[in-house]
N, C-alpha and C positions, 0 to 999 in steps of 0.2 A: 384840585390844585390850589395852592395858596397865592393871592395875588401877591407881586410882588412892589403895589404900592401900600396893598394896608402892611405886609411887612416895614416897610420903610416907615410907615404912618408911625408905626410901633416903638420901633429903633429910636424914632426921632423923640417919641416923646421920651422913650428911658434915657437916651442921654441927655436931656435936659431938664429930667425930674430932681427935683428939691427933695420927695420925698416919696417912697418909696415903700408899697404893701405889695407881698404876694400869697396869693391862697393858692395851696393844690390840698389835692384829692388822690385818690385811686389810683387816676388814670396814670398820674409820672411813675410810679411804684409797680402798677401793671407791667410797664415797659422795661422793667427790673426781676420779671418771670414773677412778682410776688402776689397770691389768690387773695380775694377778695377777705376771704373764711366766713362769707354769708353764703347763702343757697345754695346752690350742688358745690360750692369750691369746698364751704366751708362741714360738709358734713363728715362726722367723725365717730365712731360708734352708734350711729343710727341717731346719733342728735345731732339737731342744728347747733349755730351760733346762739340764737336768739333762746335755746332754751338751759345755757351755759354760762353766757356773761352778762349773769345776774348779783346781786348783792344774796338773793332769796339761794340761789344755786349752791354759791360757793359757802353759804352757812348751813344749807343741809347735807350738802357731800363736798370737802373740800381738798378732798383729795383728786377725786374725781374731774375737780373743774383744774387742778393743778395737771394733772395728765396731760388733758387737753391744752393747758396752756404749753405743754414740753413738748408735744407734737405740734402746734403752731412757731415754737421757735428752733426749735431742730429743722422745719422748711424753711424759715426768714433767716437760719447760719448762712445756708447753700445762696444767698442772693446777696448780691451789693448794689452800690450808688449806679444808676446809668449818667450816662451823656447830659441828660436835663437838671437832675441833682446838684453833679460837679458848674454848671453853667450858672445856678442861680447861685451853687455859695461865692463865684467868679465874680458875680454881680454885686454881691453883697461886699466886695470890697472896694469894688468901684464907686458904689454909692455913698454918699456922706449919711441920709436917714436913710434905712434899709429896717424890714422886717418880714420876717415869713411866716405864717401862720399854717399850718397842715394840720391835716384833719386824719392825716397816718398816725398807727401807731408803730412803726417799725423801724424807727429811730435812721434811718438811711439819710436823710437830709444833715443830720449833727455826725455820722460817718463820712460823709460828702464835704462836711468842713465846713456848713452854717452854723453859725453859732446867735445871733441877732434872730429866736425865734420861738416859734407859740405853739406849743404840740399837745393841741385844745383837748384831745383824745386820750393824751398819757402818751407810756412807750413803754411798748411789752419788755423792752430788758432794764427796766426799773420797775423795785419793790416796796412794795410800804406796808410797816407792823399797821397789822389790825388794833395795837394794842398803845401804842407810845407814836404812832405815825408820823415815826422815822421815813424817809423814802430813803434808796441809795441803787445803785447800778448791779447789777449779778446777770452776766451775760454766762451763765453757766450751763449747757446741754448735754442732758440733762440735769434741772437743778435738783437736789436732794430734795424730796419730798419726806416728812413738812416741812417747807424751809420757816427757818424760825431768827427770829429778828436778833442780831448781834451785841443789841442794847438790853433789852429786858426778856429776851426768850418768846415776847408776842411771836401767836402768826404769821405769816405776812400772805401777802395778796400781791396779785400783778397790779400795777400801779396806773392803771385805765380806769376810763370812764364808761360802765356797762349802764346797762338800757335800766331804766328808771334813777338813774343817778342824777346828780347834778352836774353842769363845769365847775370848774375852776373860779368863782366870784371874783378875784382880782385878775384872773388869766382874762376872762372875759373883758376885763373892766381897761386892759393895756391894750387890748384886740379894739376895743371901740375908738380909744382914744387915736391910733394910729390909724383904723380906717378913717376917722372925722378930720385929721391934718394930712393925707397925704395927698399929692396930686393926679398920682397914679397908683391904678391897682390891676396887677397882674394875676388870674385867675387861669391855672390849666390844671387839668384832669380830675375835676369834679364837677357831680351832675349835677352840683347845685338844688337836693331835695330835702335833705336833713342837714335841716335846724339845730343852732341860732350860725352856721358858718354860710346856710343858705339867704339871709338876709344880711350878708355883708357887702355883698353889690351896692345894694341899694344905700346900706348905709355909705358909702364912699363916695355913691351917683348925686346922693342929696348934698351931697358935702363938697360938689363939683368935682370933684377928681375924674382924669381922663382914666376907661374901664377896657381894657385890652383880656380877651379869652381867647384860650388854644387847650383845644378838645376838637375829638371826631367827629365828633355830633354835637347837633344843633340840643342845647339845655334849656330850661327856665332862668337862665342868666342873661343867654345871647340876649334878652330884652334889653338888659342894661347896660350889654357893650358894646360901647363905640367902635371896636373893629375885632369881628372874631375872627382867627385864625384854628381852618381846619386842617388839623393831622395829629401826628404823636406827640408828645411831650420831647422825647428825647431825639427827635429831630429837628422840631421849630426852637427850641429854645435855645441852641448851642448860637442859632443863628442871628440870636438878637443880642447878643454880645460881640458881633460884627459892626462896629460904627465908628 
């Protein structure tokens, strides 16, 4: 059961916050029926995730890893924004600084009507040539395989960030900047384990900002915050827009 003084503790600081960072993860998107697509969620012709979205993958069979990507967004059609979605882009208009940062790639928060935000990981219904790295939107199910860039006929690739890649250099670089001025930082539904969005607590904590979490379970973040809040995403959050 959530006390109902660290909720107020919460409330109180969001309406008095100057400025304004929120991370999620998984968990708000969970709460949206949408799978993980690592471990038993994510397995698909007898491959995992992790032996798929690769750079190595999709140059040796890339058709193959396109398949794959047209059965992860043929699931993510069937699901929309929940309750917590819709509450933080709410938020984000109440606030004068406002920024969200997620670590999803399934574009639901900029469906939800945020727009003020950092989607570290990409977003499976954007494309980008291999070849001229054009990016652009194709929310198409299924897309034409090979789809082929509208500018110079490159390739194109889903426009995520797969395992031995880098981020985003300036994404990362706007992410820092707004965890080191804000005064509050609102973190729900991630476990806080993969790196660099798992050491953004700390960068916020050093930087004094009040650290507010809402997740099920207790993470390696609860360290850093000053008041966790257990339960769903799309329960607790509708509720901190009550003030």
């Amino acid at each position: 059961m959530v006390s109902l003084s660290d909720l107020d503790q919460v409330k109180h600081r969001l309406a008095s916050a100057r400025s304004l960072v929120v991370l999620t993860g998984a968990g708000i998107s969970a709460d949206s029926g949408v799978p993980t697509f690592r471990g038993a969620d994510g397995l698909w012709r007898a491959y995992r995730a992790e032996e798929l979205a690769t750079p190595e993958a999709f140059e040796r069979d890339p058709r193959l890893v396109w398949e794959w990507y047209n059965w992860r967004r043929a699931l993510l059609a069937t699901k929309g924004p929940n309750d917590a979605h819709y509450a933080l882009a709410q938020l984000e208009q109440r606030e004068g600084r406002f920024w969200l940062i997620t670590q999803n790639v399934d574009g639901l928060h900029r469906e939800a009507g945020s727009r003020n935000l950092s989607e570290i990981h990409g977003n499976i219904w954007m494309v980008r040539c291999t070849q001229c790295g054009r990016v652009e939107e194709d929310r198409s199910v299924p897309i034409k395989l090979l789809p082929s860039c509208t500018r110079c006929a490159g390739l194109l690739r889903p426009h995520v960030v797969w395992f031995g890649e880098s981020l985003d250099p300036m994404d990362m670089a706007r992410c820092h900047d707004v965890l080191r001025s804000c005064d509050v930082l609102l973190i729900i539904g991630t476990s806080g384990v993969v790196y660099p969005a798992a050491g953004f607590a700390a960068i916020a904590k050093q930087a004094g900002a009040f650290v507010g979490e809402i997740n099920p379970d207790e993470t390696p973040q609860t360290a850093f915050a000053d008041v966790s809040l257990r339960g769903r995403a799309k329960d607790l959050v509708p509720l901190l827009l009550k003030w």
